[in-house]
SEGU-753035 format. One record per atom (N, C-alpha, C, O): residue number from 0; atom name; x negated, y, z. Coordinates in nm, 2 decimals. Last residue first. Layout:
BEGIN
NUM CA X Y Z;
...
//
This chain:
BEGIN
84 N -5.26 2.85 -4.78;
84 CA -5.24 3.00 -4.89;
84 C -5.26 3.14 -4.90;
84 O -5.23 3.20 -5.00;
83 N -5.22 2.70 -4.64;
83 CA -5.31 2.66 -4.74;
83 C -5.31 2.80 -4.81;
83 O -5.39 2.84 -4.89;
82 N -5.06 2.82 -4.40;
82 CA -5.17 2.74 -4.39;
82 C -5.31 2.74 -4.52;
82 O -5.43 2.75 -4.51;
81 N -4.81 2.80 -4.58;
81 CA -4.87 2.93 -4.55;
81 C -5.02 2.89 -4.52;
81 O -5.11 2.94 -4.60;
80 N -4.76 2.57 -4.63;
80 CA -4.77 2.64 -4.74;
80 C -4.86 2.78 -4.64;
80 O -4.97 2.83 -4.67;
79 N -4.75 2.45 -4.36;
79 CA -4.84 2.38 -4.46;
79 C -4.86 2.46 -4.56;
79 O -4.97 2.45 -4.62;
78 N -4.48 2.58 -4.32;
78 CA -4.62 2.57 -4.24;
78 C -4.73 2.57 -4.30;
78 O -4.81 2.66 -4.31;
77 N -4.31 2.53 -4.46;
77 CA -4.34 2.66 -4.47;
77 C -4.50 2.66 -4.42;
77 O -4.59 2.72 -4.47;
76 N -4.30 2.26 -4.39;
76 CA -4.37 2.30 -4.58;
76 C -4.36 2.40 -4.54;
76 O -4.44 2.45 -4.62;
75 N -4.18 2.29 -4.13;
75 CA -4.34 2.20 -4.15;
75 C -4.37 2.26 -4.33;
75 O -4.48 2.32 -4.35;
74 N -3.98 2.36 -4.18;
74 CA -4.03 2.46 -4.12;
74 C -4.19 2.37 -4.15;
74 O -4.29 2.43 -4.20;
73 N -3.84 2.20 -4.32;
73 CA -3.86 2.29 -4.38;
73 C -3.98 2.40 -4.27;
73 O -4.04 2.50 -4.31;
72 N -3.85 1.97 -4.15;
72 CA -3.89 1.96 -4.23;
72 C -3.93 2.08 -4.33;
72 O -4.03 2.07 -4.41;
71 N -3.60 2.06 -3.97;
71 CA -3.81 2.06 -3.92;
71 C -3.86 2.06 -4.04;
71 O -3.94 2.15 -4.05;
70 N -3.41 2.29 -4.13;
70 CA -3.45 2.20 -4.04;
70 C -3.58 2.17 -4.08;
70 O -3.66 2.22 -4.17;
69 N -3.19 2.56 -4.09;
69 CA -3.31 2.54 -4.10;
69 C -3.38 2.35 -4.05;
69 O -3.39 2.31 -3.93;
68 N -2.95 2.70 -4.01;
68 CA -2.94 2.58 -4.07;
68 C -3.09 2.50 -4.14;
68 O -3.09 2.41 -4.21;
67 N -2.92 2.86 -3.83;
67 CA -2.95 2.90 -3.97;
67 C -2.98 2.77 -4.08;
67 O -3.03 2.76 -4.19;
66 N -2.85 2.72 -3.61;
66 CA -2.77 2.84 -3.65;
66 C -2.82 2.84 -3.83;
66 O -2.74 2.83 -3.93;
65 N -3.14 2.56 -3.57;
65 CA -2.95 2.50 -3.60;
65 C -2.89 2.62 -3.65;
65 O -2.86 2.61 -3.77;
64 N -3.27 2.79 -3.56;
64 CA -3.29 2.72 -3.64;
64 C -3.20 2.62 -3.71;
64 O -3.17 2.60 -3.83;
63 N -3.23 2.92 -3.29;
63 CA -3.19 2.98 -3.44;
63 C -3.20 2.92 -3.53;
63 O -3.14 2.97 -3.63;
62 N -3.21 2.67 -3.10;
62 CA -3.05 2.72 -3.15;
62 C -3.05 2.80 -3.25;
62 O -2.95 2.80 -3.33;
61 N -3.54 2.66 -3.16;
61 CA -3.48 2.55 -3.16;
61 C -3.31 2.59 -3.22;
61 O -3.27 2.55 -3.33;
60 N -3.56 2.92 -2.97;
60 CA -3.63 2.88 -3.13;
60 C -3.56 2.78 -3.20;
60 O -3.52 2.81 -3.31;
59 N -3.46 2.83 -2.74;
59 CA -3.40 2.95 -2.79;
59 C -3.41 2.95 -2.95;
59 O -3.32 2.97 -3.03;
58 N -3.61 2.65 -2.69;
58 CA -3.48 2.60 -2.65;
58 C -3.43 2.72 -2.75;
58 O -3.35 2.69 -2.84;
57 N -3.83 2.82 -2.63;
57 CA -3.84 2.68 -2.73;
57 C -3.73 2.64 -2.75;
57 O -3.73 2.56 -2.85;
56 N -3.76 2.96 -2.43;
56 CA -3.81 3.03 -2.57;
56 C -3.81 2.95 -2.68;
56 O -3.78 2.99 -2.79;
55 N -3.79 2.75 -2.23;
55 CA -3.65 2.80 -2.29;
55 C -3.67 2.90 -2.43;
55 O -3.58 2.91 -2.51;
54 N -4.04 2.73 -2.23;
54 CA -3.94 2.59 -2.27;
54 C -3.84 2.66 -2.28;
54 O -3.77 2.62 -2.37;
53 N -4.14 2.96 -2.10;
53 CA -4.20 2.88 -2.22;
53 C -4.10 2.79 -2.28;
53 O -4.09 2.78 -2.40;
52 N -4.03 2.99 -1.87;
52 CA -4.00 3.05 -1.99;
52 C -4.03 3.00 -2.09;
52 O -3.95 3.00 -2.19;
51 N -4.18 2.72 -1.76;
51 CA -4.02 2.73 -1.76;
51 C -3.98 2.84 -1.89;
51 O -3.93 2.80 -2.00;
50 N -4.37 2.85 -1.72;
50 CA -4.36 2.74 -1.81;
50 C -4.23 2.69 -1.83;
50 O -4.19 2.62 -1.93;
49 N -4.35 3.02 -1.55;
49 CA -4.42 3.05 -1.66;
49 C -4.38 2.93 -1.76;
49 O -4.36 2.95 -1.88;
48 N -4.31 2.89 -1.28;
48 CA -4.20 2.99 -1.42;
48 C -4.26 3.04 -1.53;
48 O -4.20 3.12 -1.60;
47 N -4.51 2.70 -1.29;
47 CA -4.41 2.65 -1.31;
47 C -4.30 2.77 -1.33;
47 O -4.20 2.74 -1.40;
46 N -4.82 2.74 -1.40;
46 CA -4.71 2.83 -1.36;
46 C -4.60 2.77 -1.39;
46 O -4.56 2.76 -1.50;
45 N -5.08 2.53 -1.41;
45 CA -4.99 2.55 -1.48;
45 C -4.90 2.65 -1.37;
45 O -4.92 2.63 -1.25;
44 N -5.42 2.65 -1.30;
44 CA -5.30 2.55 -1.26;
44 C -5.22 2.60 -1.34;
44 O -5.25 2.72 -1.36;
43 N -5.72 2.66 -1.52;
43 CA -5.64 2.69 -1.43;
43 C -5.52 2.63 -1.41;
43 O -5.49 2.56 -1.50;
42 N -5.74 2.69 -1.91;
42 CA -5.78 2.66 -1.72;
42 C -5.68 2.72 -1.64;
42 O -5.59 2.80 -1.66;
41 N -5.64 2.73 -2.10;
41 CA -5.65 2.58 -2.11;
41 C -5.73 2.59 -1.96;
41 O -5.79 2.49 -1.91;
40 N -5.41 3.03 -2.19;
40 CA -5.54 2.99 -2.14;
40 C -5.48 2.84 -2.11;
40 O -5.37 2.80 -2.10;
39 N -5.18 3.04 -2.45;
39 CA -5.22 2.97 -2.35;
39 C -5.34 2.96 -2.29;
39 O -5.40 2.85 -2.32;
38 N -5.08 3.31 -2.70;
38 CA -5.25 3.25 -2.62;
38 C -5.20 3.18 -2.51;
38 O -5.18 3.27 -2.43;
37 N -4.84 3.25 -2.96;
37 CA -4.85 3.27 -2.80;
37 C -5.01 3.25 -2.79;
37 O -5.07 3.17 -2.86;
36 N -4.69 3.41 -3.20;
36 CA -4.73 3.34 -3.13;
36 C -4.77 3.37 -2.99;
36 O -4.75 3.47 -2.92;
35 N -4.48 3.62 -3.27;
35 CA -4.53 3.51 -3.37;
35 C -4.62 3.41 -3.30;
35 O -4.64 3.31 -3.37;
34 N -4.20 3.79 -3.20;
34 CA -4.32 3.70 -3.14;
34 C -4.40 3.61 -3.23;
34 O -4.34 3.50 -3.26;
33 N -4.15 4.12 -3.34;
33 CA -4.12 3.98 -3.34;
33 C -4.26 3.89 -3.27;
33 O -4.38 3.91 -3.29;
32 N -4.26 4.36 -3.38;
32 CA -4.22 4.36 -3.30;
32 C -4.13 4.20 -3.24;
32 O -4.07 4.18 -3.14;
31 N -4.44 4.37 -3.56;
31 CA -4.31 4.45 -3.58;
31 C -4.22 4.40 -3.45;
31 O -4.10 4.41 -3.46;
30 N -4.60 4.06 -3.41;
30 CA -4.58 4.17 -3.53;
30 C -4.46 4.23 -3.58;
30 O -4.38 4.16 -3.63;
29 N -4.74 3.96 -3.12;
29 CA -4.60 3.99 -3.17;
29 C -4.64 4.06 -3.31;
29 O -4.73 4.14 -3.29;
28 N -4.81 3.69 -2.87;
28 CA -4.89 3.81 -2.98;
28 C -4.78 3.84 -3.04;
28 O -4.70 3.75 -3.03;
27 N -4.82 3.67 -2.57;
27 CA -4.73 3.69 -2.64;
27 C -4.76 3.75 -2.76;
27 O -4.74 3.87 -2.77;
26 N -5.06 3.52 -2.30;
26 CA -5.02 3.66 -2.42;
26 C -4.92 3.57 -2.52;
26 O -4.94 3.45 -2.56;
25 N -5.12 3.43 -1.96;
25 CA -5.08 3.42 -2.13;
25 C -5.02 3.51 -2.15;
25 O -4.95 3.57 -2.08;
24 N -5.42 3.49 -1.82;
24 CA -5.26 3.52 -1.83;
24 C -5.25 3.53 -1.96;
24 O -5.31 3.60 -2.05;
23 N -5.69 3.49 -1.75;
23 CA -5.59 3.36 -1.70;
23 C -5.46 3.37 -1.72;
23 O -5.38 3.29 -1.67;
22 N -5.90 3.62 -1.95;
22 CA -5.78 3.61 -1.84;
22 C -5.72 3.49 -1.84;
22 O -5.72 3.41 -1.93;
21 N -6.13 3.56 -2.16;
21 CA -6.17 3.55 -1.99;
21 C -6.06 3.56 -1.95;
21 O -6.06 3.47 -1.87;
20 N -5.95 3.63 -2.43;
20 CA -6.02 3.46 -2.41;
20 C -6.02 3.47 -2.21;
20 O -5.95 3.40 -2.13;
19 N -5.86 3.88 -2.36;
19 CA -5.75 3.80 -2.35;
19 C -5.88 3.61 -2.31;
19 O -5.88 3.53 -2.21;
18 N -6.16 3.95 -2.41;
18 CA -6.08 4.04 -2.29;
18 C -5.98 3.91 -2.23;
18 O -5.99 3.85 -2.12;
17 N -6.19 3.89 -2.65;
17 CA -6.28 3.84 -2.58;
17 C -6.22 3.84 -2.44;
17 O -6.24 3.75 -2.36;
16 N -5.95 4.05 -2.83;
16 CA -5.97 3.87 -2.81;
16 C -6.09 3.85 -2.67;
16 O -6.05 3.78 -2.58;
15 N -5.89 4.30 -2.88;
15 CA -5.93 4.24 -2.78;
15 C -5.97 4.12 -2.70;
15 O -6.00 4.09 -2.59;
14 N -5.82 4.25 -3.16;
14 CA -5.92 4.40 -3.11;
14 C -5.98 4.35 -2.97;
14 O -6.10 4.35 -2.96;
13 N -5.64 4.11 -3.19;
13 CA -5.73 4.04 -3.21;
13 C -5.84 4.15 -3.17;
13 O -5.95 4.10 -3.17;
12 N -5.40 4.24 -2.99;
12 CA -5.51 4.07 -2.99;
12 C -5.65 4.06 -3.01;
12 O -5.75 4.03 -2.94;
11 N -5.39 4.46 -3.18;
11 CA -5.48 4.44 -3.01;
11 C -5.51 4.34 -2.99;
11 O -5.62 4.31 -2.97;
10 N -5.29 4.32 -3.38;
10 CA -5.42 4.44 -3.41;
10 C -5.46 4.46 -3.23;
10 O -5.58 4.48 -3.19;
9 N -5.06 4.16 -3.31;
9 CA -5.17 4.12 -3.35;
9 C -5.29 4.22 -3.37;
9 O -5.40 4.17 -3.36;
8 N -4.96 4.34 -2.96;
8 CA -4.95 4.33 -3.09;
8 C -5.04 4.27 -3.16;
8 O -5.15 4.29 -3.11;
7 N -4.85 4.16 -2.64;
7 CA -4.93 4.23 -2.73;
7 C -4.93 4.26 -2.93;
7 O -4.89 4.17 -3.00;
6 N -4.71 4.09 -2.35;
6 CA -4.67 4.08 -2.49;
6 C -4.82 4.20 -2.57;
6 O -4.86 4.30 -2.52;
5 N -4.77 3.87 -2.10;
5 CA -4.77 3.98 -2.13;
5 C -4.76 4.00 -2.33;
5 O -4.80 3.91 -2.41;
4 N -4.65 3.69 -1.78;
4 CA -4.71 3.64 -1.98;
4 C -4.67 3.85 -2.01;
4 O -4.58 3.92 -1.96;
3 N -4.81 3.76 -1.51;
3 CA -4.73 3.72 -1.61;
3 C -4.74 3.71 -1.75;
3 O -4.84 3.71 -1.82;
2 N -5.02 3.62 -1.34;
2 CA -4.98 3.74 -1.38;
2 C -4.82 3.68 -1.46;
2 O -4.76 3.57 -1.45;
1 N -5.21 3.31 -1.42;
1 CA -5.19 3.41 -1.34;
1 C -5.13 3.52 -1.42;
1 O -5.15 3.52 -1.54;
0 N -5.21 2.95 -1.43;
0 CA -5.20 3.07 -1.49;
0 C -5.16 3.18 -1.39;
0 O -5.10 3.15 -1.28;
//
């Protein structure tokens, strides 16, 4: 990966999808301003700080979920509900 991970809103994502598909630099898609997902390009060499942030975001995701008492299981039927719905 190249550049850095850059943060975007879903209405530019997806305004720009073809733009984000050719770069080599992952996107942060966000609504109101929360992250809701990520674009990983699938070429090119892995960024070992890139991927580092990535695992601590996950580390980070992971403590609000203990905090809030949320566990996997509920996060999978949110999943699956939203998914179908």
């Amino acid at each position: 990966m190249t550049g850095k991970l850059i943060r975007v809103g879903v209405r530019e994502f997806r305004e720009d999808l073809a733009q984000y598909l050719d770069s080599a630099t992952p996107v942060a898609v966000t609504r109101h301003g929360q992250t809701v997902g990520y674009y990983i390009p699938a070429r090119g060499e892995v960024d070992v700080l890139e991927l580092a942030a990535l695992r601590r975001a996950v580390e980070e995701m992971e403590a609000l979920l203990v905090e809030h008492g949320i566990g996997i299981e509920e996060v999978i039927s949110e999943f699956r509900s939203r998914r179908q719905g």
